[in-house]
N, CA, C and O atoms as a Tripos MOL2 file, in Angstrom:
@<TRIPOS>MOLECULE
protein
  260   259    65     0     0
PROTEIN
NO_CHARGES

@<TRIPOS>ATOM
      1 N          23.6870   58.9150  -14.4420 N.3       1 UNK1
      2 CA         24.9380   58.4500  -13.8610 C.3       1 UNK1
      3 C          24.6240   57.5050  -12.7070 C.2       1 UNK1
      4 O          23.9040   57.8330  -11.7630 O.2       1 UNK1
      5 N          25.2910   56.1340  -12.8560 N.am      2 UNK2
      6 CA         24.8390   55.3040  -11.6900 C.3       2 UNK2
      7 C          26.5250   55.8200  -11.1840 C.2       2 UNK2
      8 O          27.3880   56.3840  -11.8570 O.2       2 UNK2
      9 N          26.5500   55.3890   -9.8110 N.am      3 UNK3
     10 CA         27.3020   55.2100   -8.9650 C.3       3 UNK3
     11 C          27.7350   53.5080   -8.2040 C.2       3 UNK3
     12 O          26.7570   53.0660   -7.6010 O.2       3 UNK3
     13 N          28.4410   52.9680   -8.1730 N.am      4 UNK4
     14 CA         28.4410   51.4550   -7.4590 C.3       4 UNK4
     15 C          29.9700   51.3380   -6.5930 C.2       4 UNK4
     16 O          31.1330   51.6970   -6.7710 O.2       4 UNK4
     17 N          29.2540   50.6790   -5.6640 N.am      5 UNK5
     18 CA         30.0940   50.3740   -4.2130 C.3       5 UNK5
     19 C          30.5950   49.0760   -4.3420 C.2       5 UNK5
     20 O          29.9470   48.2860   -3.6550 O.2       5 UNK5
     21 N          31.6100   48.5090   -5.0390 N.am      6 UNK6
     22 CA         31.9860   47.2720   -5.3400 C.3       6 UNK6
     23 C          33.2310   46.8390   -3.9670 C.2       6 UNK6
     24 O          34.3680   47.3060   -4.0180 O.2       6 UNK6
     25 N          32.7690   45.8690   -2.7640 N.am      7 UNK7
     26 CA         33.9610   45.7040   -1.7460 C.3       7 UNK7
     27 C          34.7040   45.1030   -2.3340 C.2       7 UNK7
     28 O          35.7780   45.5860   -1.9770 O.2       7 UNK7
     29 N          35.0450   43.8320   -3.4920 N.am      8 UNK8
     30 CA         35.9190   43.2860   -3.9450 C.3       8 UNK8
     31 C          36.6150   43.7090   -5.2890 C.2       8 UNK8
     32 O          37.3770   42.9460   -5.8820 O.2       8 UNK8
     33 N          36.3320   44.8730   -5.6970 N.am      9 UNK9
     34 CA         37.0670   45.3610   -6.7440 C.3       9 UNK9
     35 C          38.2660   46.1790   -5.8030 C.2       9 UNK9
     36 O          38.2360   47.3240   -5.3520 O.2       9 UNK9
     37 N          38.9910   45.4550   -5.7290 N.am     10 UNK10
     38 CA         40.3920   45.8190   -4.8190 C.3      10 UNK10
     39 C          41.8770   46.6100   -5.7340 C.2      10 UNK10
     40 O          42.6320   47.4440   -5.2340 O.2      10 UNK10
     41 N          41.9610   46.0810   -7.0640 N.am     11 UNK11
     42 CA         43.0770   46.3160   -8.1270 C.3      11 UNK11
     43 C          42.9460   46.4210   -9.0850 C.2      11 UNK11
     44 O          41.7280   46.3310   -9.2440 O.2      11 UNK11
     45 N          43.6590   46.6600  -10.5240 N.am     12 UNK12
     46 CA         43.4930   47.3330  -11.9450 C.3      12 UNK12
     47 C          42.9990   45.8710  -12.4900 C.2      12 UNK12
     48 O          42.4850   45.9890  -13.6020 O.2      12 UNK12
     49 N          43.0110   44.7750  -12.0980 N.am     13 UNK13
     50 CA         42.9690   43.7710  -12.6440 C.3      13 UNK13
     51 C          41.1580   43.5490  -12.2750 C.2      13 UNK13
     52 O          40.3280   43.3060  -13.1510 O.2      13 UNK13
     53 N          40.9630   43.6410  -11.3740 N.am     14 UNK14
     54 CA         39.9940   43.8090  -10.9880 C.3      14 UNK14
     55 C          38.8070   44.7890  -11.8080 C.2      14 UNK14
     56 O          37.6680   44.3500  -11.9640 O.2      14 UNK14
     57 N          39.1080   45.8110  -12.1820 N.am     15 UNK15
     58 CA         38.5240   47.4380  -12.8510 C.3      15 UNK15
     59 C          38.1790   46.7400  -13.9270 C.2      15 UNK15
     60 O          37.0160   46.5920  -14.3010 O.2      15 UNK15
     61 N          39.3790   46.1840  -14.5880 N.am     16 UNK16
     62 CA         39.6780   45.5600  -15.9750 C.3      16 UNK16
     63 C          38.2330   44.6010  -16.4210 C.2      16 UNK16
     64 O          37.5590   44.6550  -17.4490 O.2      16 UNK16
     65 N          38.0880   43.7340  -15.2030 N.am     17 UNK17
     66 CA         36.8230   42.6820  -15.3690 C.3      17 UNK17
     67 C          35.4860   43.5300  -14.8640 C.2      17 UNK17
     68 O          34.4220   42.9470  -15.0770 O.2      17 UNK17
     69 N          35.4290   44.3970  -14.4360 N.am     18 UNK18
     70 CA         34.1950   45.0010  -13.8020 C.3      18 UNK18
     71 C          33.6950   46.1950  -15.0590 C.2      18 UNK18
     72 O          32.5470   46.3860  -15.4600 O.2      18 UNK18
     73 N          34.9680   46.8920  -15.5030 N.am     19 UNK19
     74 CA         34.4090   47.2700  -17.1550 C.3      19 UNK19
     75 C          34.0930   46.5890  -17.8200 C.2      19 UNK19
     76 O          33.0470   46.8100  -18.4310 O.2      19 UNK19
     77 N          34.8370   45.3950  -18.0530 N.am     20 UNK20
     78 CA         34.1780   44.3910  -19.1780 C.3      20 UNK20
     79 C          32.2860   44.0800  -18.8110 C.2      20 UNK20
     80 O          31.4230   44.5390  -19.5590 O.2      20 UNK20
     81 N          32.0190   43.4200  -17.8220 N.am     21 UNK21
     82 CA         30.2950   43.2540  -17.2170 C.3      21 UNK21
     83 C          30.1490   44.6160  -17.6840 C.2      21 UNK21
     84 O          29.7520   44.6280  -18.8490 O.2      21 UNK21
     85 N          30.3140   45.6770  -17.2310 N.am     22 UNK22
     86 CA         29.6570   46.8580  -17.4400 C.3      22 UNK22
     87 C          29.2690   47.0880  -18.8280 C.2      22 UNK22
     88 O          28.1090   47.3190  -19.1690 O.2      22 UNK22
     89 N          30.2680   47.0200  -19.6220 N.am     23 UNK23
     90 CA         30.3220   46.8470  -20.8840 C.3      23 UNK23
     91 C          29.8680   46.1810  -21.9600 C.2      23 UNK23
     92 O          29.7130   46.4760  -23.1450 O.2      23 UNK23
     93 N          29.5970   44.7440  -20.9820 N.am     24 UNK24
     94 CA         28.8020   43.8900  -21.8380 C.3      24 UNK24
     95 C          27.0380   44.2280  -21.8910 C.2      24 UNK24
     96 O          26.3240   43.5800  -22.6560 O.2      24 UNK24
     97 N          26.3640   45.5010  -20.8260 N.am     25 UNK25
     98 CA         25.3010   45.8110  -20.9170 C.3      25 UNK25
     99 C          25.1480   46.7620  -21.6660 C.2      25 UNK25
    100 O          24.1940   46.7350  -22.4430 O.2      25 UNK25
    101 N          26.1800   48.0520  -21.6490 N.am     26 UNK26
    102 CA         26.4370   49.1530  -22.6000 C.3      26 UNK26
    103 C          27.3190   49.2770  -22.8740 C.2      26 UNK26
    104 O          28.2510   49.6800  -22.1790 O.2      26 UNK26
    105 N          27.3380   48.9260  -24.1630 N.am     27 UNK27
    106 CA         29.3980   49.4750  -24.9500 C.3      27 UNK27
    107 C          29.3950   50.5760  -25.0630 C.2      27 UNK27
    108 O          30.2820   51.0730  -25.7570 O.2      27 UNK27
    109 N          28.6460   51.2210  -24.5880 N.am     28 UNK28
    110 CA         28.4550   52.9370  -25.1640 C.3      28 UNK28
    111 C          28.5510   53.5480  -23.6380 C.2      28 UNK28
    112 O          28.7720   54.7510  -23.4990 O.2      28 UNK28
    113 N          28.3960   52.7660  -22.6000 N.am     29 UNK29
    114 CA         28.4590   53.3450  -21.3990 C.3      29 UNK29
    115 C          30.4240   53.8900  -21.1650 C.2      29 UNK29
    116 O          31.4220   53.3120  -21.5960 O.2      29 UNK29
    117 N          30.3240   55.1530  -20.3440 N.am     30 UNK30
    118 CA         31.8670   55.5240  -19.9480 C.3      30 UNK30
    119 C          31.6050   55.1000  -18.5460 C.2      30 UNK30
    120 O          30.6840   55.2760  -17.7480 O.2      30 UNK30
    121 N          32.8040   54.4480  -18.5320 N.am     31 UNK31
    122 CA         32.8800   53.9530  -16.8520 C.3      31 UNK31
    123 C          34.3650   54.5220  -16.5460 C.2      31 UNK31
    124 O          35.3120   54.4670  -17.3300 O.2      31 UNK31
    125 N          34.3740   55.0400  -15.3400 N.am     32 UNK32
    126 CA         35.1790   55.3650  -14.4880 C.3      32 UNK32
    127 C          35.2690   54.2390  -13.1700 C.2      32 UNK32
    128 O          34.3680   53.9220  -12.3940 O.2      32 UNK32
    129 N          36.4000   53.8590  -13.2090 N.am     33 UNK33
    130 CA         36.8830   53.0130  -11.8530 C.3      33 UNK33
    131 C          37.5830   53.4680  -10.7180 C.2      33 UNK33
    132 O          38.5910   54.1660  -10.8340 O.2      33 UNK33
    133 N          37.1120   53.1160   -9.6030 N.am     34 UNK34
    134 CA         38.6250   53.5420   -8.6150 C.3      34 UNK34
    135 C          38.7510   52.3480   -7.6340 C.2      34 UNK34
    136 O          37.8470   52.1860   -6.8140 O.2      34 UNK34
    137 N          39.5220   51.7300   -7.6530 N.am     35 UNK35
    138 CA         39.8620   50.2160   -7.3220 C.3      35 UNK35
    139 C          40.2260   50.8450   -5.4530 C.2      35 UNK35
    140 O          39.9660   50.2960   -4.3820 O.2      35 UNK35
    141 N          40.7320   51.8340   -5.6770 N.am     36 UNK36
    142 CA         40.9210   52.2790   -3.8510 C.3      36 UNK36
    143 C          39.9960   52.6380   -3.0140 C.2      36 UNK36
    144 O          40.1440   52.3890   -1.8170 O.2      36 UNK36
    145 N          38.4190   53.5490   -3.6720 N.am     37 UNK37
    146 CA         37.7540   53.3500   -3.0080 C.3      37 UNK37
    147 C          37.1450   52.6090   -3.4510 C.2      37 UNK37
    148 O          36.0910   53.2350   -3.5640 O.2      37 UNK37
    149 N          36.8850   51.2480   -3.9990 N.am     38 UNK38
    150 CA         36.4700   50.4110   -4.2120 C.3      38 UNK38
    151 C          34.6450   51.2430   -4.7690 C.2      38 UNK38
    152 O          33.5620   50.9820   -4.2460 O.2      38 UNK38
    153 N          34.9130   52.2750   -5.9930 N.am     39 UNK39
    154 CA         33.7920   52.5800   -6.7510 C.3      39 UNK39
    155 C          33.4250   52.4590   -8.1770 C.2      39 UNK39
    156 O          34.3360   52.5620   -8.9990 O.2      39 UNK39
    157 N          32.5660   52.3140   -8.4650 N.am     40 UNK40
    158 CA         32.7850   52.7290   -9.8220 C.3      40 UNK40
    159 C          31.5720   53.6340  -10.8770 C.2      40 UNK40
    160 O          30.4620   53.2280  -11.2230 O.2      40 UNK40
    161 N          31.9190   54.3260  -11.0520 N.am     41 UNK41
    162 CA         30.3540   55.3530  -12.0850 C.3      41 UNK41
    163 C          30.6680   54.9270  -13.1390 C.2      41 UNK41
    164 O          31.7380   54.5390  -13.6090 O.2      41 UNK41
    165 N          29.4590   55.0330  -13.5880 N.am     42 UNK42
    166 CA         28.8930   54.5510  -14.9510 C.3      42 UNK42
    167 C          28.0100   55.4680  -15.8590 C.2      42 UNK42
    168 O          26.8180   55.2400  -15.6560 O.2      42 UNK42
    169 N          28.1110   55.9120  -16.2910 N.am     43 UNK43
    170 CA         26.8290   57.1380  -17.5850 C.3      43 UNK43
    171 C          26.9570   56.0660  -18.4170 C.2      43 UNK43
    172 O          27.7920   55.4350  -19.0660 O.2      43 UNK43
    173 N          25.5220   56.1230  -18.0750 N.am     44 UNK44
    174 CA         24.4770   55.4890  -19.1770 C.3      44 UNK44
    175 C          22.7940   55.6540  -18.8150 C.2      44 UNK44
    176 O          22.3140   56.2890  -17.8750 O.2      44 UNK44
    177 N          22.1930   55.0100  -19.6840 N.am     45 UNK45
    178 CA         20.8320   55.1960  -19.7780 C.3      45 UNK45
    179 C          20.1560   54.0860  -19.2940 C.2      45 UNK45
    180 O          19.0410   54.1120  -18.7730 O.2      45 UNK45
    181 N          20.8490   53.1130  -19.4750 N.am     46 UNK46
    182 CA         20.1840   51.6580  -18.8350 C.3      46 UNK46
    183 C          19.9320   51.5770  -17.1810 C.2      46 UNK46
    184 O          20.1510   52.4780  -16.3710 O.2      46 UNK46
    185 N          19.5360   50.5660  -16.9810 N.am     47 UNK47
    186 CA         18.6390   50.2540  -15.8890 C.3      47 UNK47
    187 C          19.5640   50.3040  -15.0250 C.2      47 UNK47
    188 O          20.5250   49.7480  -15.5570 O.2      47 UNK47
    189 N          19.8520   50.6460  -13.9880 N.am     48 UNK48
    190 CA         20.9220   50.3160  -12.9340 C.3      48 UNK48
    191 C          20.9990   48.4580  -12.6600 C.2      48 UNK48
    192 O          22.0230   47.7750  -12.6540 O.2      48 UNK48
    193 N          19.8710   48.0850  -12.4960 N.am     49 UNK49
    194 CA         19.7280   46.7510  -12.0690 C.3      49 UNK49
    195 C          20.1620   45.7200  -13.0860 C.2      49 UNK49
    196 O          20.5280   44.5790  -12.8070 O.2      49 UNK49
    197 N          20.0580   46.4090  -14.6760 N.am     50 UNK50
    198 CA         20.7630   45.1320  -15.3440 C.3      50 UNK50
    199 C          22.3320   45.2900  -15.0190 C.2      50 UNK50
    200 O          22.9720   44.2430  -14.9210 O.2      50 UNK50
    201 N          23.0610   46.6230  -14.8280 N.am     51 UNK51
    202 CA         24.1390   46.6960  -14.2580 C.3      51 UNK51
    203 C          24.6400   45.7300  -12.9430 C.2      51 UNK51
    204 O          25.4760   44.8270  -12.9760 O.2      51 UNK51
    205 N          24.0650   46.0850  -12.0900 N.am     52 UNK52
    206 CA         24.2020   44.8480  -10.7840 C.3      52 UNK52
    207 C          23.9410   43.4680  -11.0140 C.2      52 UNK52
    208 O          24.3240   42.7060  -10.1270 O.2      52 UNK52
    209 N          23.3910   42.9930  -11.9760 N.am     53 UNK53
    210 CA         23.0450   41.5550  -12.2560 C.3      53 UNK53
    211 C          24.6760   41.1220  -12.7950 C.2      53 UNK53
    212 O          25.5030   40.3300  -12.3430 O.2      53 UNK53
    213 N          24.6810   42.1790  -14.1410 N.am     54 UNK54
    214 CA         25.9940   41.4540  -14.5330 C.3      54 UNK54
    215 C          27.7110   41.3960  -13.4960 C.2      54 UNK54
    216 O          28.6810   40.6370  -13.4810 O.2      54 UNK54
    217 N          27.3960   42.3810  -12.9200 N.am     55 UNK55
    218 CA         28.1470   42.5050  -11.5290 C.3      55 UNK55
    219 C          28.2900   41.4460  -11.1470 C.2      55 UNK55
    220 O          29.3250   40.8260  -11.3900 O.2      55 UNK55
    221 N          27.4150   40.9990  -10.5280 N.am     56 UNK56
    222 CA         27.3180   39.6440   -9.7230 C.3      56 UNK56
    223 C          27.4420   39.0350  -10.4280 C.2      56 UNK56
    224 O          28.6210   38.6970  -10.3300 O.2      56 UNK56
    225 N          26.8970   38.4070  -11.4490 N.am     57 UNK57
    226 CA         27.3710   37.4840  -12.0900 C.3      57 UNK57
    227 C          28.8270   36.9610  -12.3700 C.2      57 UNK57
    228 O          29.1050   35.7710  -12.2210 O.2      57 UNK57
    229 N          30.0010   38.1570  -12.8950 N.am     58 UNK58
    230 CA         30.6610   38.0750  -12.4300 C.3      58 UNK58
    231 C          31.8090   38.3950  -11.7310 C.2      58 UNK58
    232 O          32.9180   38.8800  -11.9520 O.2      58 UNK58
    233 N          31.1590   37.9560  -10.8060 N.am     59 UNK59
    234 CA         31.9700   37.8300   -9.2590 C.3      59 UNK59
    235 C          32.2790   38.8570   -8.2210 C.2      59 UNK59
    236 O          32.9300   38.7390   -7.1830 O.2      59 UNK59
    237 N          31.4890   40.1980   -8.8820 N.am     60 UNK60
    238 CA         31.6460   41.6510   -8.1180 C.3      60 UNK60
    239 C          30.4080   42.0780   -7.7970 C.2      60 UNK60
    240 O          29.8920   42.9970   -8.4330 O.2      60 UNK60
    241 N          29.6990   41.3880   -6.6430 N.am     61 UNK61
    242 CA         28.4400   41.8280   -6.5550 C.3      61 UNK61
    243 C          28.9440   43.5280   -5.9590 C.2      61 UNK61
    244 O          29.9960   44.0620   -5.6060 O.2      61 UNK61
    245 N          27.5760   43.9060   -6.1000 N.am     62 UNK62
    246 CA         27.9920   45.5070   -5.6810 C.3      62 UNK62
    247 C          26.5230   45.8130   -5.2490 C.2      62 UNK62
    248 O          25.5700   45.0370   -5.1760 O.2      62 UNK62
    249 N          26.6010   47.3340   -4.9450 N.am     63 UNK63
    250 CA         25.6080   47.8380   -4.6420 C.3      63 UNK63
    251 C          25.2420   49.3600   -4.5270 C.2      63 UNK63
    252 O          26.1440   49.9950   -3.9800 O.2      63 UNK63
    253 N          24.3520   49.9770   -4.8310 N.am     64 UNK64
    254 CA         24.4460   51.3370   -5.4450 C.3      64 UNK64
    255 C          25.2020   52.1940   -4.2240 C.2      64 UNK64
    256 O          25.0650   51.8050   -3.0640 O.2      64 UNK64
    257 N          25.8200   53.1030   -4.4620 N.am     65 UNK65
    258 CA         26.7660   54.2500   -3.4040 C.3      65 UNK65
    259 C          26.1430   55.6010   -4.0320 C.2      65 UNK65
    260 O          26.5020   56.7000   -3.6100 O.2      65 UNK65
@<TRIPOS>BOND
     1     1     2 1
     2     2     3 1
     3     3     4 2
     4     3     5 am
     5     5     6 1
     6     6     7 1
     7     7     8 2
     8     7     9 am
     9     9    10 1
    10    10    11 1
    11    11    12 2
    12    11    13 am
    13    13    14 1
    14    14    15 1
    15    15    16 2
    16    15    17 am
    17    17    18 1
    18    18    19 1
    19    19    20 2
    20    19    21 am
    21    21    22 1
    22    22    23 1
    23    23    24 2
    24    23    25 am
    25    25    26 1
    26    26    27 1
    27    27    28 2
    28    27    29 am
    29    29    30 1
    30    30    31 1
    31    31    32 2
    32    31    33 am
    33    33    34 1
    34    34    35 1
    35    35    36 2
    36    35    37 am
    37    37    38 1
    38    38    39 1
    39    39    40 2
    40    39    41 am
    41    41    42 1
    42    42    43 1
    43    43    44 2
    44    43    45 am
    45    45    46 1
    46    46    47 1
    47    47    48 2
    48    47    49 am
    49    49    50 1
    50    50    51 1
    51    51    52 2
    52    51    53 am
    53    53    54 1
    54    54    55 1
    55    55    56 2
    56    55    57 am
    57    57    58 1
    58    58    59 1
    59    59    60 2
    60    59    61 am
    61    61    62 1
    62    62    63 1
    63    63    64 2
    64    63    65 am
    65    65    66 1
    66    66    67 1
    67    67    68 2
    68    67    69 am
    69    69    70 1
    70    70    71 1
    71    71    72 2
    72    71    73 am
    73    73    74 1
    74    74    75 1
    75    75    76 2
    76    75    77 am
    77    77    78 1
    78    78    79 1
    79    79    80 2
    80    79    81 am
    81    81    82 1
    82    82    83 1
    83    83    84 2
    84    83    85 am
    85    85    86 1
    86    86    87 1
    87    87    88 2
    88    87    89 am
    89    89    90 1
    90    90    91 1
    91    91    92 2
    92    91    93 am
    93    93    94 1
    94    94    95 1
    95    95    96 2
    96    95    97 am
    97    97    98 1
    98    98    99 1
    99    99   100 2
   100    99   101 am
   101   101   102 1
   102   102   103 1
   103   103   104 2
   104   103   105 am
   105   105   106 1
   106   106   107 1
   107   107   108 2
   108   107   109 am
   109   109   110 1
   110   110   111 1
   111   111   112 2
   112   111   113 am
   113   113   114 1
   114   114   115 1
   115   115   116 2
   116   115   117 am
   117   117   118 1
   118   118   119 1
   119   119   120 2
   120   119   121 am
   121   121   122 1
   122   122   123 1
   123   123   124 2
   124   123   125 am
   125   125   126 1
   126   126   127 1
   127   127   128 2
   128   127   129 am
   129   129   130 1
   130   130   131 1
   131   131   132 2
   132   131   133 am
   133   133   134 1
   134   134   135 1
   135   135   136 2
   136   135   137 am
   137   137   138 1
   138   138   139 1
   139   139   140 2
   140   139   141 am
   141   141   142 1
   142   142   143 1
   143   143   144 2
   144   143   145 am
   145   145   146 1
   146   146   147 1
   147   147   148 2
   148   147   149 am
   149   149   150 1
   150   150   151 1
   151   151   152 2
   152   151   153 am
   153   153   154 1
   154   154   155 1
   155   155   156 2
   156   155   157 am
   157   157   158 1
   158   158   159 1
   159   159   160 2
   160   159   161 am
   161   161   162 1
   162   162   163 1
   163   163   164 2
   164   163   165 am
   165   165   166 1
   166   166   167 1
   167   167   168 2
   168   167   169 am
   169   169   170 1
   170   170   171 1
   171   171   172 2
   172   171   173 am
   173   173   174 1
   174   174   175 1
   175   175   176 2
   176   175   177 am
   177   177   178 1
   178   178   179 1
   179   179   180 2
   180   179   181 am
   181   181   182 1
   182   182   183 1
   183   183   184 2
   184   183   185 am
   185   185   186 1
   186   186   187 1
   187   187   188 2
   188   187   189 am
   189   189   190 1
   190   190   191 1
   191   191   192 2
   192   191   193 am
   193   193   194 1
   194   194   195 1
   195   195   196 2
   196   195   197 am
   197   197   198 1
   198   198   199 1
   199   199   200 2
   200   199   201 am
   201   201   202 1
   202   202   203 1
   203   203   204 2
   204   203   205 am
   205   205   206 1
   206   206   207 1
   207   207   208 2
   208   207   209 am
   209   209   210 1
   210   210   211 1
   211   211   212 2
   212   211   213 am
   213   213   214 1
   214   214   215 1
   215   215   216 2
   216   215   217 am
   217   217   218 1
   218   218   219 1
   219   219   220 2
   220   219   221 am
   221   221   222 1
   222   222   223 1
   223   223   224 2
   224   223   225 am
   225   225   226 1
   226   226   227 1
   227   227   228 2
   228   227   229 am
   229   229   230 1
   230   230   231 1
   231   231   232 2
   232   231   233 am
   233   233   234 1
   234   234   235 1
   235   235   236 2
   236   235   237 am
   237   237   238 1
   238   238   239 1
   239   239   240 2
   240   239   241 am
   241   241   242 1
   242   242   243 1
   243   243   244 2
   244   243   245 am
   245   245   246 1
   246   246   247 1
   247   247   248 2
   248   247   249 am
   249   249   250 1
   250   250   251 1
   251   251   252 2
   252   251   253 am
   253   253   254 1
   254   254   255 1
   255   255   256 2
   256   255   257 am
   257   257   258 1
   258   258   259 1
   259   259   260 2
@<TRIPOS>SUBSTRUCTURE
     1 UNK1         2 RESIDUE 1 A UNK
     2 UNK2         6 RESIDUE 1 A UNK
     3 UNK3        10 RESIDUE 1 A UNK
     4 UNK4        14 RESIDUE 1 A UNK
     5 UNK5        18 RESIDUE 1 A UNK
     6 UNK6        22 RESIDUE 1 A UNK
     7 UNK7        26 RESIDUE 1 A UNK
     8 UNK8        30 RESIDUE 1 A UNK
     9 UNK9        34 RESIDUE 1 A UNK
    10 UNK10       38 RESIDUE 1 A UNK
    11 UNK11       42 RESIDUE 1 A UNK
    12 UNK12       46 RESIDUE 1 A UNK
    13 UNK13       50 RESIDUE 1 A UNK
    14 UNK14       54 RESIDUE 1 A UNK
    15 UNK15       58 RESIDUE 1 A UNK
    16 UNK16       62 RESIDUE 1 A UNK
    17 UNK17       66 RESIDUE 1 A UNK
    18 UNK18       70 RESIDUE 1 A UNK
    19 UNK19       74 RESIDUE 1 A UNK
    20 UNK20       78 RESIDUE 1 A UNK
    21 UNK21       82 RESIDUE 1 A UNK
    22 UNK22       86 RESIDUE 1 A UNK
    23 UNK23       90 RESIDUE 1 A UNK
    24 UNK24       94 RESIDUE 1 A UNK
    25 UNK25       98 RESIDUE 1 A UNK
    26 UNK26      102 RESIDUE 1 A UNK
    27 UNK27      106 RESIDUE 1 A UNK
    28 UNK28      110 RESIDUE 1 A UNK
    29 UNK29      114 RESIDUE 1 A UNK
    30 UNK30      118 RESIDUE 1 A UNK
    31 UNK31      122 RESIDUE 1 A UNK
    32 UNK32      126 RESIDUE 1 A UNK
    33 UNK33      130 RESIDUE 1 A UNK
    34 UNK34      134 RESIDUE 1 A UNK
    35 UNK35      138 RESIDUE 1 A UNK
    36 UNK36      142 RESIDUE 1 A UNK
    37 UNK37      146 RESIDUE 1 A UNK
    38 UNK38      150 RESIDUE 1 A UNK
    39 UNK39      154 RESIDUE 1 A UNK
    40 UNK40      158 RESIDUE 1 A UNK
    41 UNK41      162 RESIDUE 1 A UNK
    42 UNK42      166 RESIDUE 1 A UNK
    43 UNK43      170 RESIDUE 1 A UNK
    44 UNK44      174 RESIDUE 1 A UNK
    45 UNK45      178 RESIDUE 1 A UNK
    46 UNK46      182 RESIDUE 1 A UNK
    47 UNK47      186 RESIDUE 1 A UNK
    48 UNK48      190 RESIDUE 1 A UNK
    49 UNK49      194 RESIDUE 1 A UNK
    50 UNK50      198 RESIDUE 1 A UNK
    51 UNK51      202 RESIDUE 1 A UNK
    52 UNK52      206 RESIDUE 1 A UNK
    53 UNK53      210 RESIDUE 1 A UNK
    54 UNK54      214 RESIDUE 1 A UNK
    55 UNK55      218 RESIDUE 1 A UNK
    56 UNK56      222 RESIDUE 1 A UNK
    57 UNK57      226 RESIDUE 1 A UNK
    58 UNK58      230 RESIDUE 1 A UNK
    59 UNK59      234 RESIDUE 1 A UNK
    60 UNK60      238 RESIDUE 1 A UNK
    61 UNK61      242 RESIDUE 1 A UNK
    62 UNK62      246 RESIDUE 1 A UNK
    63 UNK63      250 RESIDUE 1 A UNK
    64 UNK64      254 RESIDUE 1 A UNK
    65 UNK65      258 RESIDUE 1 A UNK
């Protein structure tokens, strides 16, 4: 289970694009969002760091919590 501290994932619209990156590393990953505390967990098996790449990429850099 990663954990991530995203400051600009602020709203559902927001969650919406930060699952998608997440998703595009594991479609098999379950992600949980919470746009209020600006978190989000992830179960999966992959690397945390290809997670944060696609983050940033786009536009939600983050960082592990």
């Amino acid at each position: 289970m990663h954990r991530f501290y995203i400051p600009n994932m602020t709203c559902g619209g927001c969650a919406k694009s930060v699952t998608q990156a997440l998703l595009s590393i594991d479609a098999q990953a379950h992600i949980e969002t919470d746009p209020a505390a600006r978190q989000v967990k992830v179960d999966s098996a992959m690397d945390e760091n290809d997670f944060l790449a696609a983050l940033r990429e786009a536009g939600y850099p983050a960082r592990e919590d």
